[in-house]
C-alpha positions, 0 to 999 in steps of 0.5 A: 610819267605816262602823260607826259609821254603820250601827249604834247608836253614839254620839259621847263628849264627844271629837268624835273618838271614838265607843263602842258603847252595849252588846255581843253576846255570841256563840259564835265563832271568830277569827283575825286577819289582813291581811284578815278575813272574816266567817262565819255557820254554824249550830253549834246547832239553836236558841236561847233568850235573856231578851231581844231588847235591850241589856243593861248585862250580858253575856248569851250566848243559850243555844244548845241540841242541837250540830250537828257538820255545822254545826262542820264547815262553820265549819271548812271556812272555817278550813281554805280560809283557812289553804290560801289563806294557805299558797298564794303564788299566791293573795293573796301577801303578804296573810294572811286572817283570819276571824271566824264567830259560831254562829247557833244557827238563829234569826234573831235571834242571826244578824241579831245576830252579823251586826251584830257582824261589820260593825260591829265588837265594839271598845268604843270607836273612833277617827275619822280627819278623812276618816271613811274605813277598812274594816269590821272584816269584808269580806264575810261568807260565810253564812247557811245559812238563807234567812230569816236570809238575807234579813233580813242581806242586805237590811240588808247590801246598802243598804251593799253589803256581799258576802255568799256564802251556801254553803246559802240556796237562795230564788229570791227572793235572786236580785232583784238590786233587793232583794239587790244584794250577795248571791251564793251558791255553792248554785243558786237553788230555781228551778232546784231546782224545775225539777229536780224537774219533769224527775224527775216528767217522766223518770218521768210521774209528773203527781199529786203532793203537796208539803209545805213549811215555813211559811218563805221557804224553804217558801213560795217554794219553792211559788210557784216550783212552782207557776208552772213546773208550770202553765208546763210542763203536766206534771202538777197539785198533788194538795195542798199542806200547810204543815207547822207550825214546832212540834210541832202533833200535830193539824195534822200529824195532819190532813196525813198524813191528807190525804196518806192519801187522796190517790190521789197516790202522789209527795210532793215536801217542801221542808222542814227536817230538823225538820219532817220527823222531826215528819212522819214520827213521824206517818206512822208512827202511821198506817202510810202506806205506798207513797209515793215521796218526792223531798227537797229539798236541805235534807233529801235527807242527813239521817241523822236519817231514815235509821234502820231504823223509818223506811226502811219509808216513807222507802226509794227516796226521790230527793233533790236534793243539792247537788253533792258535792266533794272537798277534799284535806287537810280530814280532816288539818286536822280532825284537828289541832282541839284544845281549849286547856286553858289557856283553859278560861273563854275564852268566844271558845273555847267552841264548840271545847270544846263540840264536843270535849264532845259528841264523847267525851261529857265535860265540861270542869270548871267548866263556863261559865255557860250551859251544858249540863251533860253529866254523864260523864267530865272532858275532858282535851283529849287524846282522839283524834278518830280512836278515835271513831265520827264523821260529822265525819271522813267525807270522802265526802259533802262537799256544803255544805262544798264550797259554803263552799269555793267561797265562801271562794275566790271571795272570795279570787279577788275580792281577787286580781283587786282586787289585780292593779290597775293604777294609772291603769288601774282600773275605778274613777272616775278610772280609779282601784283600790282598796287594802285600806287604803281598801277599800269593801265595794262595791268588792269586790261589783265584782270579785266579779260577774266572778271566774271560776275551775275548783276542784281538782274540775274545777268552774267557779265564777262568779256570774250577773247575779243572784249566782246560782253556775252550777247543778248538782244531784246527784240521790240515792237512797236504798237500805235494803239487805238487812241493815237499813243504809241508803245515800244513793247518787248516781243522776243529776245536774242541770246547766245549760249554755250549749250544752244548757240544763239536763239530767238525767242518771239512771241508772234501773238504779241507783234502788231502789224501795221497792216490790214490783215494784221499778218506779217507781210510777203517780202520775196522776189519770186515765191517760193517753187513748190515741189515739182518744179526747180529754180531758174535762176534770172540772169543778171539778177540776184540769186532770190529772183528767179522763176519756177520751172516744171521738172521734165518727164521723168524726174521729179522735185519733193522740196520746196524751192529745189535747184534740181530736178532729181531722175527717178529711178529706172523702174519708177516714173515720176507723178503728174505733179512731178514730186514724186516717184510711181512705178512705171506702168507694166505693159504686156500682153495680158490675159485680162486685157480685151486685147488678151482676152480675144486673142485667148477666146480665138486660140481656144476656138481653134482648138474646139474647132480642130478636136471637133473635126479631128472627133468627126474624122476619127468617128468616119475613119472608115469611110471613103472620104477619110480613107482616099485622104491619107488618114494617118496624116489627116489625123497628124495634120490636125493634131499639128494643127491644134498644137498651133493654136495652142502654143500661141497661148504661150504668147499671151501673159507676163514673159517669163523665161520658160514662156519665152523659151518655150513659145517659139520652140513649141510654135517652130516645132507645130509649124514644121510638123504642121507644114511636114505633113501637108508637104508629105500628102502633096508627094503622095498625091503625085505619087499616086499620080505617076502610079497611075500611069503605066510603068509608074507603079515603083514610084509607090513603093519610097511613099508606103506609110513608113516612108511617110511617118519618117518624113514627117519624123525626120523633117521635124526632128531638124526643126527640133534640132534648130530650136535645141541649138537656138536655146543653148547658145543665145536662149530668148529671155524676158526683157523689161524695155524702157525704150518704147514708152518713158513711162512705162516698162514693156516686158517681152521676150528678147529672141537672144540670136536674131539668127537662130530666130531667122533660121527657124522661120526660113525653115518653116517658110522653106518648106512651105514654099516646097509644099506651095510649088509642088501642090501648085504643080498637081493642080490640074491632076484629074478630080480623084486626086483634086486633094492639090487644090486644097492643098495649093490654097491653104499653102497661098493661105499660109504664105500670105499671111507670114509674108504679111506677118514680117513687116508687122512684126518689127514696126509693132511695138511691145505687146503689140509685136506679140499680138501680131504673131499671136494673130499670124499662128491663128491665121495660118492654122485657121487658113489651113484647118478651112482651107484642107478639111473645110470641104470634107467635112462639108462632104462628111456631114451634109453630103454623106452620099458623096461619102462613097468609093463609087462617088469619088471614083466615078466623079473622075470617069464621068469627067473623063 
């Protein structure tokens, strides 16, 4: 038989008949029926007993402070039994029975009472050849506690006895390898913490403290925290305190002050409703104001905190609760409890009498051994429930009282289904059912893994893969109203469905905050870094402290609480803000600019200036002055000259690549034949000198004006062949440089060969030195063929200007560099349009008497 096998008997000298060696003693209830079920509930708030042994004599452990919440969960039980027994529906034909023993909140006495479920309190049992039969009890429906929880059930489950707890809420309970029996109606803490963190997520709150109880409730309740708050990355633990079983005034001194300095303004509490009164007559020595609280299930509806000297601190707490229900007819059925007078020494009828004790404040006479003698009135067991005070009738927050509803029916629909069997087609080896006759505890774990049914309150019930009920939370607030009373009002819920996954459902308008602004509190290690900056994380300390570091020029960060600051990309540079992109200013020498806009108004001024003398020279073509000065190639000077100024235009506005191909190509070219034409006069003039001289007259015949134009044709086509050669193998391009200036571009013209740019300028700058040396030679020629003066000067002028032109180019940069040689074209063409007509034209036009063959040539022999 099953009981003999899982706990101490022994055989008698009978081979048939076993006997207990000792029995427990308990506070129960019972009520006999087809089927009995088992139940656990904690009546008392704690327990002292001499021993944890055997004894020869009947001792009952002296369970100490009734809890009335507790009586009304055991009768919850009686209650759904007696309305399954009443519904023909439901198990007809088979009436339940149950069987629940007191806790008293101790592991001891729990394990104890569960042992004596299972196995029975019969002295003495009789066994069948088979050794087969039913445990006195199916299944237990308890315990409250976790730890006790996990103690039962891990002895339980080798046999697979069913247990359903209404109140256990360990994540732990849910490994099916270490609890393969165990079911609950109440969710997992797992999900009870991911409750939480989506409160702390609603509300942002990413600092917070978290007190636990030193139990497996506390303790895993934490590891749990932990993992999914890492897992999430919502926020960080400020501390973690376990507060202690007893009342350790040093240690939960040390703990408010903790949570005194902290900078986290949120307290998460896993704990018990005793470590929380503890706690809290801490709180209140210090004066620890300014907290918002959020309770766990286990202490989200204590009324023990809801007095007016602890809403100062506890007011705008926001508590998980288990989900609240309604159940018609238990006000009634509590009602109907009565005391039976003629039974005053039965023991098995103690708890009834000691709840009817603590009610009226009365006692029974003579009061058992072992009891608390009350003192007051005699208990007649006639007093009306209802001319009390009491929460024991207040129907409105059935919370776990609706969990040990559930359980009830959910054993009950197991048994249904179990019943429902038909021969030869059950689930069983040999396609075989069982029979309550025979019935094994594991046999029932099978039906009860697949009940599936919808409660009279619209819930549905039903187990996981991990004897976990389908989870669903009521989020609670607590409000201190304005004449000092105090209510627990439902604010939210927390549900998790197959479609949606799980939700949180709040109503904000409804929360109370305990606080001045009658907001929700900031609750953070560092604010939040707005956009434009990025995280840096303190070293040493938890990852939701750090500090707010501006991003770096160029890069930009466009969320909040960025760990990086994003590069912008090339052409884009990023805003003052740095949270976003612009695109980077575009810089080049442009005409709009006042910079342009001068450089442009002296290229056309060149221009007029050289139109105009060449107009002037043109309309004196036949006087002597225009005439004694080689006007061919004073007219191909000056029309040189006026492609000079103009190909500078070239270098103002936005680079493209036929400007910037055709802007030293066209300024090599002008030049070259600007510098021709002043090299092919000066040969001229010493021409004409050594003409002059006897013997001297072959000289002329290599400088008539043929030779003269092929010069000049020959000399320029070279620098045409330059450029041509330049452009084909490495052509100058436009170029956007992002190495000047990070936050703009430059567009200029890269020359592609440095080379081909070198020899085009040498080749200029050859020339001109020629010109320069051969001019300077002919200075001192006699006063009608003074024209080398001129020339020397102007060609000083133009060398002067592009020596000086070299250095300031390459340290210019960008639009700059352009502008310098800009500068440096108009320089030297301005230099030498002055420099070699500025006389004549002086003469021309405001001397014209000078303007003779007679005063040209007579000027040298009045020298002379």
């Amino acid at each position: 038989m099953f009981s003999f096998s899982f706990f101490s008997l022994v055989s008698s000298s009978l081979p048939s008949v076993c006997q207990l060696w000792k029995q427990f003693h308990l506070n129960g209830l019972h009520k006999d029926g087809d089927v009995v079920l088992g139940g656990l509930f904690e009546v008392h708030y704690s327990a002292v007993f001499p021993e944890l042994s055997f004894t020869s004599e009947p001792q009952q452990p002296s369970c100490q402070g009734f809890d009335i919440l507790g009586f009304r969960h055991a009768q919850t039980m009686a209650f759904a039994i007696d309305e399954i027994n009443r519904n023909s529906n439901l198990l007809p034909n088979v009436t339940l029975g149950y069987s629940f023993y007191d806790n008293c909140a101790t592991l001891g006495v729990a394990f104890r009472a569960a042992l004596s479920l299972v196995g029975g309190q019969e002295g003495q049992f009789v066994l069948d050849n088979t050794c087969l039969g039913s445990p006195p009890v199916l299944a237990i429906v308890g315990d409250s506690s976790s730890t006790n929880s996990i103690a039962i059930s891990s002895v339980l489950g080798l046999y697979k006895v069913p247990m359903v707890s209404y109140f256990a809420t360990c994540s732990c309970l849910s490994d099916r390898q270490q609890f393969p029996s165990f079911f609950r109606t109440i969710p997992s803490d797992a999900f009870q913490v991911r409750a939480m963190l989506q409160i702390l997520k609603r509300f942002g709150w990413t600092w917070v403290g978290l007190l636990i109880s030193d139990d497996d409730y506390g303790l895993h309740a934490a590891r749990s925290f932990q993992s999914d708050l890492a897992q999430s990355g919502g926020g960080c633990l400020a501390y973690l305190e376990v507060l202690p079983w007893s009342n350790d005034p040093a240690e939960l001194r040390r703990i408010v002050n903790v949570m005194k300095k902290s900078t986290a303004r949120v307290v998460i509490a896993f704990a018990h409703e005793s470590h929380m009164v503890d706690l809290m007559e801490e709180v209140v020595k210090q004066n620890v104001t300014g907290l918002q609280w959020i309770a766990s299930e286990a202490w989200t509806a204590a009324t023990v905190l809801q007095t007016p000297n602890l809403m100062p601190y506890l007011g705008g707490t926001l508590g998980i609760a288990i989900r609240r229900g309604e159940i018609p007819g238990l006000r009634d059925f509590l009602l109907g409890i009565r005391p039976d007078s003629d039974l005053n020494n039965n023991y098995e009828n103690s708890i009834v009498r000691q709840f009817w004790e603590y009610t009226f404040q009365c006692q029974f006479s003579p009061p058992p051994a072992g009891w608390l003698d009350t003192g007051g009135a005699l208990c007649t067991g006639q007093e009306d429930l209802e001319s009390v005070v009491t929460t024991f009738l207040d129907m409105s927050d059935l919370r776990p009282e609706y969990n040990v509803y559930k359980a009830v029916y959910a054993l009950a629909y197991a048994l249904d289904d179990m019943l429902q069997c038909v021969p030869g087609r059950g689930p069983f080896r040999g396609h075989s059912c069982a029979s309550l006759q025979k019935l094994q505890p594991w046999q029932l774990v099978f039906y009860l893994e697949r009940i599936n049914f919808t409660t009279a309150f619209g819930d549905q019930v039903s187990f996981d893969e991990n004897g976990d009920a389908l989870p669903i939370y009521d989020v609670m607030n607590w409000r201190w109203l304005t004449d000092g009373s105090t209510t627990v009002q439902t604010v939210g819920v927390v549900k998790k469905s197959a479609s949606t996954g799980e939700e949180l459902t709040l109503d904000e308008d409804r929360i109370f905050w305990n606080f001045e602004s009658k907001k929700p509190p900031r609750s953070v290690c560092s604010e939040s870094c707005p956009p434009g900056t990025r995280i840096a994380r303190r070293k040493g300390e938890p990852v939701c402290c750090f500090d707010c570091i501006p991003c770096s020029d160029g890069k930009f960060s466009n969320e909040t609480d960025s760990m990086e600051c994003i590069s912008c990309p090339e052409d884009f540079w990023s805003s003052p803000q740095h949270d976003h992109c612009i695109p980077k200013r575009i810089e080049f020498l442009s005409y709009h600019e006042p910079l342009g806009i001068c450089l442009t108004t002296a290229s056309l001024l060149g221009t007029l200036i050289c139109t105009i003398v060449l107009g002037v020279f043109i309309y004196h073509r036949s006087t002597p002055m225009v005439r004694a000065n080689n006007s061919e190639l004073s007219f191909l000077l000056l029309l040189s000259l006026k492609l000079c100024f103009l190909c500078s235009l070239l270098f103002i506005g936005r680079p493209r690549l036929w400007t910037c191909q055709l802007r030293h190509a066209a300024f090599g070219i002008s030049f070259v034949l600007c510098v021709s034409c002043i090299l092919v006069k000066t040969m001229v003039v010493l021409a004409v000198f050594k003409a002059s001289k006897p013997g001297g007259g072959a000289s002329l015949k290599w400088f008539g004006a043929v030779q003269q134009r092929g010069t000049v044709l020959v000399l320029t086509s070279i620098q045409a062949a330059i450029c041509t050669a330049w452009l084909v193998s490495s052509s100058p391009a436009p170029h956007k440089n992002t190495q000047y200036h990070s936050d703009k571009i430059v567009y200029e013209c890269v020359i592609g060969s440095t080379v081909g740019f070198a020899v085009l300028l040498g080749y200029i700058g050859f020339l001109a030195i020629i010109s320069f040396l051969l001019a300077f030679l002919a200075r001192n020629l006699p006063d009608n063929f003074n024209e080398a003066k001129l020339i020397t000067f102007s060609m000083l002028i133009f060398c002067a200007v592009w020596v000086a032109f070299i250095p300031a180019y390459i340290n210019s940069p960008g639009k700059y560099a352009d502008a310098v040689e800009v500068f440096a074209i108009m320089a030297s063409s301005l230099g030498l349009l002055v420099a070699l007509f500025g006389p004549k034209c002086f003469i021309i036009l405001l001397r014209p008497e000078r303007n003779t063959k007679k005063a040209i040539m007579g000027r040298g022999t009045s020298k002379t």
